[in-house]
C-alpha positions in Angstrom: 0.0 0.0 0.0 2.9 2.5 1.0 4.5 2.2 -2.6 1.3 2.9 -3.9 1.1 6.3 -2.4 4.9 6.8 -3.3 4.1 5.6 -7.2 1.3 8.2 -6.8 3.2 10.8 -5.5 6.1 10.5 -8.0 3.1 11.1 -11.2 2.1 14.1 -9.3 5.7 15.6 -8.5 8.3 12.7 -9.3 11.6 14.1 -6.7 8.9 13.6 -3.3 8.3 9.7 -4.5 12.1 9.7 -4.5 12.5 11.4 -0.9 10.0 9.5 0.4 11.5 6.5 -0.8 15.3 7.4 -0.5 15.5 10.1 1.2 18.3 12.4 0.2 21.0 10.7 -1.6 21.9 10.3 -5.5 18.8 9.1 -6.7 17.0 12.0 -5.2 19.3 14.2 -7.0 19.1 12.5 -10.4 15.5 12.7 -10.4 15.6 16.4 -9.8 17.6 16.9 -12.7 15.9 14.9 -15.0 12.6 16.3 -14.0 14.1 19.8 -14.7 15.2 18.4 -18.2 11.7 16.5 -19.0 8.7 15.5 -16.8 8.2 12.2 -18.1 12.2 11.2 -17.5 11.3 12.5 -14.0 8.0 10.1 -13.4 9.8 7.4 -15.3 12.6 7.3 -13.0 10.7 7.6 -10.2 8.4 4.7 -10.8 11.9 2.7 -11.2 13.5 3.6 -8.6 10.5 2.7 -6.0 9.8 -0.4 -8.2 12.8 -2.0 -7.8 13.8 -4.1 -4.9 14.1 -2.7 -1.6 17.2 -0.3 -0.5 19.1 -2.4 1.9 19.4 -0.1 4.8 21.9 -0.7 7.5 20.6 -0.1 11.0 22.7 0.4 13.6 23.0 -1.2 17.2 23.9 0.0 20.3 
């Protein structure tokens, strides 16, 4: 259901599916460029970055 509302959010404005997704890091930057250069780049990149597997986040542990 969450990636849903990301996928949703990245038609609407395709750099907050990133954030939401990635947060701040490359991918959040790339999309902002190629939403500047082109909308549908933007969206496309944005579906395919939330589509794809999981991030593999490292938590730490006290």
């Amino acid at each position: 259901m969450m990636d849903f509302i990301k996928i949703l959010f990245s038609v609407l404005l395709p750099p907050l599916g990133v954030f939401l997704d990635q947060g701040i890091r490359k991918h959040f930057w790339i999309n902002i460029l190629l939403t500047l250069l082109g909308y549908l780049p933007g969206i496309i990149h944005a579906v395919y970055v939330i589509a794809r597997e999981p991030t593999r986040r490292v938590v730490h542990s006290q």
